[in-house]
N, C-alpha and C positions, 0 to 999 in steps of 0.2 A: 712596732717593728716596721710596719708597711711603711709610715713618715720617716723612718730613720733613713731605710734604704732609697727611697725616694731624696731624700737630703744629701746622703753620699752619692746619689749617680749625679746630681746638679751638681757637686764640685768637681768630680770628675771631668763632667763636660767644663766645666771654667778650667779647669787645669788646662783641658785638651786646646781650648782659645785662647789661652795664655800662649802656649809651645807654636800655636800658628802664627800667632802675631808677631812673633820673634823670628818666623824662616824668613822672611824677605829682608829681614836686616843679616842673616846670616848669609845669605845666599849673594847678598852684594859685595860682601866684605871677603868672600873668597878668592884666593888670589893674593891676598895682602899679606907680608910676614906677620905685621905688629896685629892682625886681628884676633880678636879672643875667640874664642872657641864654643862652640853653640852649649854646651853646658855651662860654660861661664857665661854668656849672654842671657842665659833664661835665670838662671841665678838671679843677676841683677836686674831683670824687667820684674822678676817676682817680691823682689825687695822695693822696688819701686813702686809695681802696682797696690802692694799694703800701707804705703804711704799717702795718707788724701795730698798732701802736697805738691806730690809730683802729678797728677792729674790734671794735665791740663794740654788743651788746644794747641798747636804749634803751626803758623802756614812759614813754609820756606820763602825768604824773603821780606820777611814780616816781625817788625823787630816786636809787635804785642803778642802775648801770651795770654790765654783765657780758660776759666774751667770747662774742661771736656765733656761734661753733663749738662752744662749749663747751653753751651752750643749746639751738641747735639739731641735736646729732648725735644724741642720744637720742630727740628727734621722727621726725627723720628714719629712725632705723633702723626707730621703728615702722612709721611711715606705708609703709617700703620691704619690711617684712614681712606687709603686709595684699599689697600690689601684686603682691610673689610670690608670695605664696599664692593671690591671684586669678587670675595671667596661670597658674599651674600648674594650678590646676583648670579654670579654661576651656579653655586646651589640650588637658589632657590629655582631659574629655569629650568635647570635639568632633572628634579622632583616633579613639574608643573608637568613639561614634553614626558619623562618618563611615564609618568601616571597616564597622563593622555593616550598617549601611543599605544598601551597597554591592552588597549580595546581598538588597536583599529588591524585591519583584517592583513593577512599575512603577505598579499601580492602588494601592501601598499608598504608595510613595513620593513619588508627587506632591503628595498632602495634606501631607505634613510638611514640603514646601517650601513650600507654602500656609502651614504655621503657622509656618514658621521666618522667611517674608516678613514676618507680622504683628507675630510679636515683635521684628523691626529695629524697628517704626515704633512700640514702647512706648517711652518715655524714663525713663531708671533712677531719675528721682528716681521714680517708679509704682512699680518694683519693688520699694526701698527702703520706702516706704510700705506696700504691700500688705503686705509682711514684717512689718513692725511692726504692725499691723491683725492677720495669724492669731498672732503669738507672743500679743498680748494677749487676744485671742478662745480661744484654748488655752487660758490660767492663767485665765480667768474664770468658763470654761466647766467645766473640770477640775480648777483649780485646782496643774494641771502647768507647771513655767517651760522653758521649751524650751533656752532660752539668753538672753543679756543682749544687746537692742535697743540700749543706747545706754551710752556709759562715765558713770564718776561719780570726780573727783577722780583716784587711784591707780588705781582698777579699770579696768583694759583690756579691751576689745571687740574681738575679732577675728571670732567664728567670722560676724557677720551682716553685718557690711561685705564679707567674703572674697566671701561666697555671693553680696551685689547685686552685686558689682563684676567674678563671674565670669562673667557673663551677659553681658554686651557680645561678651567674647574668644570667649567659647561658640558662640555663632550666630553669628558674621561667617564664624567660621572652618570651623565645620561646614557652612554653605555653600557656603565656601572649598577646602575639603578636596572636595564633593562635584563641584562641578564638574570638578577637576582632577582628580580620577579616572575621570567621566567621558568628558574630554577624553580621558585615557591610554589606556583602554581599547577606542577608535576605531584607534588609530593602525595600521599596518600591522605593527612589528614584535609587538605581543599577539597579532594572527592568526598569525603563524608560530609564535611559541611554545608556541600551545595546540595548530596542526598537529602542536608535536614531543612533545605530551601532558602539559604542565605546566598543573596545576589552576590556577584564577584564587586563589586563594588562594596559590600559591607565585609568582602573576607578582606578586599586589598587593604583596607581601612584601619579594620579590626588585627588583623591578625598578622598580614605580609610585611607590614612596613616595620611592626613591632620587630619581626626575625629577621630581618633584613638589615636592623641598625646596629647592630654588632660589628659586619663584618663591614658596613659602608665605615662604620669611625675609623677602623684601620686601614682602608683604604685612603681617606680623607689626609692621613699623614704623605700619602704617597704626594696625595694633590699637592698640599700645602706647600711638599717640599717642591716640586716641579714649580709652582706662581712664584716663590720666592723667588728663583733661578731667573725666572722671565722678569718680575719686576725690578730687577738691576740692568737690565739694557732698556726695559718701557720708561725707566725714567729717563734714562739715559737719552732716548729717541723723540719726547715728549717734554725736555727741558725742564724735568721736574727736580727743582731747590728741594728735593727731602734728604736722606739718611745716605746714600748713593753718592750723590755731592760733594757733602762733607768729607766723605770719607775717599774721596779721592782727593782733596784738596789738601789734605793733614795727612799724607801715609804715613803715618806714626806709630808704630807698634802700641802705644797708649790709644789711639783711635781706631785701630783695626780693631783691638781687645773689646773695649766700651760698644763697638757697636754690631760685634757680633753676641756682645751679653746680652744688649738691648732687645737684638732678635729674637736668641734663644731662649731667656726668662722667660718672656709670657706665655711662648707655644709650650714650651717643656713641662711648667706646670700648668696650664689648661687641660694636657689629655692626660697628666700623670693624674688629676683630680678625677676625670672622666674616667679614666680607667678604674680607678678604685670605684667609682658609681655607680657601673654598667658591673664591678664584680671581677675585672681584668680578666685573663684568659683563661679558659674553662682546660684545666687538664682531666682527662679521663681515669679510671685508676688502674685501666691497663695499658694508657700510654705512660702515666706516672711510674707503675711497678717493672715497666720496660728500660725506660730513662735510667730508672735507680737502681734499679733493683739487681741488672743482669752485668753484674762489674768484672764476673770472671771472663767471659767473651766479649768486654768491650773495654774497660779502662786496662793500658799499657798495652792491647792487642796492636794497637800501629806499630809498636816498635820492633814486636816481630816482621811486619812485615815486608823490612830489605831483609833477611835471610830467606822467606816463603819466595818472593820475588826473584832470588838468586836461584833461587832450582828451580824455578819457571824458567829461569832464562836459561840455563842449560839444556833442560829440557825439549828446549824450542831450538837450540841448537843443531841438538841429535835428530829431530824430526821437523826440520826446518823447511824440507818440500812439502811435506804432506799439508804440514800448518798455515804455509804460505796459500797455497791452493784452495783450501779451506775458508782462509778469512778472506781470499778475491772473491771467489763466489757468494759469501757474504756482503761484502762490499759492494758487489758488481748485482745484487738484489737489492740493497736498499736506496743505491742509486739509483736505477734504473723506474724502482716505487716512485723517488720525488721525482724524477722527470717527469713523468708520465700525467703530473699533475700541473695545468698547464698555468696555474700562478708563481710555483715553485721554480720550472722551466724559464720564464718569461723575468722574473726576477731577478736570479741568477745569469741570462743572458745577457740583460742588461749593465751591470760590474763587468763581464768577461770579455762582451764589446766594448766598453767604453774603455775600460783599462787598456786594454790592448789598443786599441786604436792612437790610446795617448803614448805609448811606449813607442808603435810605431810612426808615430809625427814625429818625435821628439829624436829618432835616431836619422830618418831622413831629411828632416830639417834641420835638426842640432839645436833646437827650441828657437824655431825662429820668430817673434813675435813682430807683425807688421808694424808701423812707427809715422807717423805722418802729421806734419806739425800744420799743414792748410790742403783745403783739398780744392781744387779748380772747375769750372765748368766746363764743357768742349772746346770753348773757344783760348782755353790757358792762360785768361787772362784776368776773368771774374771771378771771386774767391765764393767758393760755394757752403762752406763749413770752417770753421777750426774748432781745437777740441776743445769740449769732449765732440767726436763729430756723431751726430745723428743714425740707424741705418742705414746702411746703403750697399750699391753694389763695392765697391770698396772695402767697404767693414759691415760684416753680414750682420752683426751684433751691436754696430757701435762702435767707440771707442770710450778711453780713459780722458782723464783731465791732461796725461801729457800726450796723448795722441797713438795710445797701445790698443792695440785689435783688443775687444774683450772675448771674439771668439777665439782666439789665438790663446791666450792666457786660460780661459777656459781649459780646451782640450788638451792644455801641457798641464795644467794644476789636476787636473781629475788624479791621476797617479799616486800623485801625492798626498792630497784630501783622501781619496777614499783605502787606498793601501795602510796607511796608519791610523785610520777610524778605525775599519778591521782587525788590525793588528792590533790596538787598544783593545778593541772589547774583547777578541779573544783573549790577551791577557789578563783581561778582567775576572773570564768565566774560568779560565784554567786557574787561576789564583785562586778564584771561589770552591772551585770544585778540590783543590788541594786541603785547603784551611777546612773547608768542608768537610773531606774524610775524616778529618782531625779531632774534628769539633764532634761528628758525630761517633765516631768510635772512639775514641780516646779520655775526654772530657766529662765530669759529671753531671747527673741532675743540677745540681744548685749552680755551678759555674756555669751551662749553658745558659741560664737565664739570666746569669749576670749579666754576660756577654750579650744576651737579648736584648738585654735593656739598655745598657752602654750603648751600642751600633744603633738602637732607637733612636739615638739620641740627634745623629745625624741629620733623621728628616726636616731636625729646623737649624740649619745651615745652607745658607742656598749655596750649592757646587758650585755654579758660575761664577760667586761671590769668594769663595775661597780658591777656585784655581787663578781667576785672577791676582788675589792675592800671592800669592805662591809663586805664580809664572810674570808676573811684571818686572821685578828685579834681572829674571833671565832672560825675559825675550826683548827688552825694552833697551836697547844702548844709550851710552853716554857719550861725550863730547870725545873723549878718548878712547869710545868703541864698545864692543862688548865685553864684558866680562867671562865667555866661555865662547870655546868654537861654535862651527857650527853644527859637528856632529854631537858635541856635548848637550846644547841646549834641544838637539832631537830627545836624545836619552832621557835628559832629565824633565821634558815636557809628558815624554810618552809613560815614566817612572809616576811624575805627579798624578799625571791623569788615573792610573790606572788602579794606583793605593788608594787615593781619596773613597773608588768606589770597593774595593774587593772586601771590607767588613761587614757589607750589605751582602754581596755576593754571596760569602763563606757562609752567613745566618740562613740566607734565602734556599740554599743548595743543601747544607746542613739539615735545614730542619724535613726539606722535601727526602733526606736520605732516613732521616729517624722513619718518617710516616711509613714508607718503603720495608724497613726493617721491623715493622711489627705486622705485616702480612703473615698467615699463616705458614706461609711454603718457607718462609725464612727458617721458621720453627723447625721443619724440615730439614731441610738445608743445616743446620744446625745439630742437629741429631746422627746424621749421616756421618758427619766430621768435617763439614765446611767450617773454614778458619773466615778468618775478615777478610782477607784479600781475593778467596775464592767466592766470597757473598757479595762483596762490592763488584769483582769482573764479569761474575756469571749472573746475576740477579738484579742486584738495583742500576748500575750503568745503563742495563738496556732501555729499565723503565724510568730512567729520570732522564735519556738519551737524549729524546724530544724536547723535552721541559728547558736542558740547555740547550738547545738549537734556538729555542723563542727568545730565551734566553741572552744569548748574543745577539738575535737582532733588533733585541731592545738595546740593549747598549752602544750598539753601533749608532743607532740613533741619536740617542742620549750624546755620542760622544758627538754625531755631527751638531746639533745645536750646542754643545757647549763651544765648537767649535766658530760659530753665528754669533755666539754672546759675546765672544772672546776678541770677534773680528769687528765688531761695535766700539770696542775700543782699543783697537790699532795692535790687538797683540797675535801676532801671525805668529804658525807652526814653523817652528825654524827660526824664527827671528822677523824682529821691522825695522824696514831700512827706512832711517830716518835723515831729513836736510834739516843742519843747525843754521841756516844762513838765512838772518832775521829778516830782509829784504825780497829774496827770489827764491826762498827752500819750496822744493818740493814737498809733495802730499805723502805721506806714510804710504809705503807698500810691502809688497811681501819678498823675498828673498828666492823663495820656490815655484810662486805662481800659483800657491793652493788657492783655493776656494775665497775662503774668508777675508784673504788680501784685499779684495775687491766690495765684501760687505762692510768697511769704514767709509766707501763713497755714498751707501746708500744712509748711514748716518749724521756723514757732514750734509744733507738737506739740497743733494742730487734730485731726487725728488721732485721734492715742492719746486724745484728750480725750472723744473719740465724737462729732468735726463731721466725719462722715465724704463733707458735701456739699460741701464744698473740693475732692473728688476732682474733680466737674465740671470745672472751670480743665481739669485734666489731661486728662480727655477730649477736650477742644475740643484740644490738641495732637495729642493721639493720631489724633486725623481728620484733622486736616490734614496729617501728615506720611502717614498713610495714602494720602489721594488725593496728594498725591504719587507716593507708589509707585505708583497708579494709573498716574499719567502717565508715570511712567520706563516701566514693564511695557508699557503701549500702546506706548509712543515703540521700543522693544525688538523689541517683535515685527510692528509696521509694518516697519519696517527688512531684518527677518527676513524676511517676506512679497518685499519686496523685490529681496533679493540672491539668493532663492531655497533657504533652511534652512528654513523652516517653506512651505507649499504650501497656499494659500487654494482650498481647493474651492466653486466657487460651487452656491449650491443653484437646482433647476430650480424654475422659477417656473410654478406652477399655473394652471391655467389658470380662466375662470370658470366656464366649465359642468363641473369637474370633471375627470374625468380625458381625456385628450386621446386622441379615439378614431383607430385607428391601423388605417387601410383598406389590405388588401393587392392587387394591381389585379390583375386575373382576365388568364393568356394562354391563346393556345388555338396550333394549327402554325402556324395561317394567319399569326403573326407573326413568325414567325422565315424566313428564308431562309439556305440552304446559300449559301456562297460556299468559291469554292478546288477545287471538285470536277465534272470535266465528269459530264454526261449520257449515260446506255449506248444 
């Protein structure tokens, strides 16, 4: 049974790469009367795809035709021996420093969780970059080549893609590793052990790493799926002829499909096997009898709840001041908690200045971006630069290759990068947290796990790799324009983005609502005559409150690098304004001035050329996913303060005159009286 259903969710995911392969041919053809209809389109790619014959290779322009496995197996094996040599070495270092660190003393440790925080919130195409930056800063300087930055023809590139691509696996997991040792090492059975005189070195050995690898293999998919995502722009940056390649040279819905099989086969069953090996996941039998067992308070309870809701709202009506006033001073508490924490402050300052400030350029300027096609010396007559031009007092940043401020473009795209990152993930988490209720009051034992396992299925699809898919057709114009406005292709970029993630969300939010719902006090709550909708608003909301807040600013995150992936190959928010003019076209740019408009210069080899002020673009990422992590870290340790793990000592507050003089009051017999004792 275990092999069956593992068989049925692998076609499932085929089916699910099947339906993808087919939107970018749907999505171009919209607009067109005589186009068929996405049900008639997948129809006939599925009739196709059961055909060996129709498999096969196609480049536009290209009057040959070739089998599409035969082409792509040799990509593929590369691109899947950069991927293990990366997920090997990032593993294996972050085991090696885990273990290490382990034993070193607490004032040295904390710093390197401080830098291992920082380096999450670098995004790899930097790394990738920098790397290329010291290999040619070495051979210039020494005139020593270190190793080869980028392939050429036949020459293959391994050893610099392996290195940027094992940096993701490296830090997640070496923070991954650390905590869950630290967790181990609490627990009550390590005290008895050391009681019986076994060195911590023979419990880490023995005992930690054993409990530890359960929950690191579920982790591992998270990894997996993250390297994936990144090594579609490292090959991309590194010139590497793999699997990436191909499959931009052939957009063929026949090659989108074959090489998203390619990816997903091997991972899908490696951990389906592992999973069955390690025993898959431990249900308890009072989370089981909870799942299954309690159908009268939970399956069909959602559908009650627009009429419960309806007399909440009435309700709130009739006592609409008292409620209001109520939930400010609520409100006006839990804000004031995150202020007060000065990462969470300092985070969120950061978005509310910078946005703001971009609103306010853009209204007193009317986006005016500076423009200067040669720039002169004092004397107006020596030509001092042309673009891209260099810093200076002129262009505080720089310029582009037509002669655009990039600080100008900067502080007008901030608005627009970071207001629709935001608004992505929150509609990510609000999606999640819908489907969420649904999932967990609504749905059975057995379907939740379906669904578990289906949404699993995900982690081996790199996101980057399918919203490009998906959004090249919209954002990418043709000779005769675009195929949708431009308010359309906002809609349908910010729709894409936001579905691809919310089956992860719904399971993630879902399952943290089940855990929630088998606390004792629910029992309670239950017994009193709490319905669903009063258990969800009064109860679990507040305690998974937090959990979404981290929550979102993981996905803001998430959404600004795919946002990086996306701008590595010319596909802006909004749209890319493209020059057809085979002689003197312009370079791809952005329609808005976002962000990522600007990270296709650092892919066309700005760089290595010595425009090394394109790095800026990447800065302005690098901060804002930083105050992020601000805000997750504050939202973190608010929480902490909270529940009572971390202990907020308050500091005495000084007095004015100084230090607070402290009179001790004189006695003398005459104040005391004997009692209890007669008189002789």
């Amino acid at each position: 049974m275990k092999y069956f259903r593992m068989v049925f969710f692998y076609i499932l995911g085929i089916i699910s790469i099947l339906i993808i392969s087919v939107l970018p041919n749907y999505f171009s053809s919209l607009g067109f009367p005589e186009a068929p209809g996405f049900l008639k389109q997948v129809t006939d790619f599925l009739v196709a795809f059961v055909n060996p014959d129709s498999w096969l290779y196609a480049v536009e322009g290209s009057p040959g035709k070739f089998s599409v496995l035969d082409v792509l197996w040799e990509p593929f094996l590369y691109s899947a021996k950069i991927l293990l040599g990366a997920l090997l070495l990032g593993v294996g270092l972050a085991f090696i420093l885990a273990f290490s660190a382990n034993f070193l003393p607490k004032h040295i440790l904390q710093p390197i969780k401080r830098v291992l925080d920082f380096l999450e919130s670098v995004p790899d195409l930097v790394f990738a970059t920098l790397l290329q930056v010291l290999v040619i800063y070495v051979y210039k300087a020494s005139g020593v080549h270190l190793f080869a930055v980028a392939g050429y023809m036949e020459d293959k590139v391994y050893l610099a893609p392996i290195l940027t691509l094992s940096i993701l696996p490296m830090v997640t997991l070496f923070k991954l590793f650390l905590l869950l040792i630290e967790e181990e090492f609490i627990k009550e059975y390590v005290v008895f052990l050391k009681s019986k005189g076994i060195s911590s070195i023979g419990i880490l050995i023995k005992h930690i790493l054993r409990n530890i690898m359960p929950s690191s293999f579920y982790h591992l998919k998270l990894v997996i799926w993250g390297t994936l995502s990144s090594q579609f722009i490292i090959e991309r940056v590194f010139n590497v002829h793999g699997l990436t390649f191909f499959l931009l040279e052939s957009f063929t819905p026949m090659t989108i499909a074959f090489s998203l099989i390619l990816i997903f086969t091997p991972f899908y069953f490696f951990f389906q096997f592992i999973d069955l090996w390690i025993g898959g996941e431990k249900v308890t039998s009072k989370e089981f009898n909870f799942l299954k067992g309690d159908k009268q308070t939970r399956r069909g309870s959602f559908a009650g709840w627009m009429e419960y809701v309806g007399h909440r709202f009435l309700y709130k009506l009739k006592n609409m001041g008292s409620s209001f006033k109520k939930m400010s001073k609520q409100v006006f508490r839990l804000v004031t908690a995150h202020i007060k924490n000065w990462k969470f402050a300092l985070g969120i300052s950061f978005f509310i200045v910078l946005i703001g400030y971009s609103f306010l350029y853009s209204v007193m300027t009317d986006n005016l971006v500076e423009q200067a096609t040669l720039l002169y010396e004092e004397d107006g007559v020596t030509i001092r630069s042309t673009p891209p031009h260099p810093p200076s007092e002129a262009f505080l940043f720089g310029s582009t290759e037509l002669g655009f401020s990039i600080a100008d473009q900067l502080i007008i795209g901030a608005k627009y990068t970071l207001i629709f990152g935001l608004l992505i993930a929150l509609l990510r988490v609000l999606g999640g947290l819908f489907f969420g209720i649904v999932f967990a009051f609504s749905l059975p034992y057995r379907l939740q796990k379906a669904i578990e396992k289906l949404t699993d299925s995900i982690h081996f699809l790199p996101l980057s790799l399918i919203a490009y898919i998906l959004l090249r057709p919209i954002l990418m114009p043709t000779q005769s324009g675009f195929a949708y406005t431009f308010t359309e292709r906002i809609i349908l970029e910010i729709t894409i983005l936001t579905v691809l993630v919310i089956p992860l969300t719904m399971v993630l939010i879902g399952k943290e609502m089940n855990r929630v719902l088998q606390y004792e006090f629910i029992a309670s709550a239950k017994v009193l005559g709490g319905g669903s909708f009063h258990l969800f608003w009064r109860h679990i909301l507040p305690h998974i409150g937090p959990r979404l807040t981290i929550l979102f600013g993981q996905q803001f995150i998430q959404v600004l690098l795919v946002f990086i992936h996306l701008g590595v190959f010319n596909l802006f928010f909004g749209g890319t304004k493209l020059s057809f003019d085979p002689m003197m076209g312009d370079p791809p740019s952005s329609l808005s001035y976002e962000w990522s408009g600007m990270i296709g210069a650092v892919a066309r080899g700005s760089i290595s050329s010595g425009h090394y002020w394109y790095l800026w673009t990447l800065v302005a990422f690098v901060l804002s996913i930083f105050a992020m992590q601000l805000i997750i870290q504050g939202v973190k340790e608010v929480q902490q303060v909270k529940v009572g793990v971390i202990y907020k000592v308050k500091k005495a507050r000084k007095k004015k005159n100084g230090k607070a003089s402290i009179q001790t009051p004189a006695f003398s017999k005459k104040d005391f009286k004997q009692i209890g004792r007669r008189e002789a």
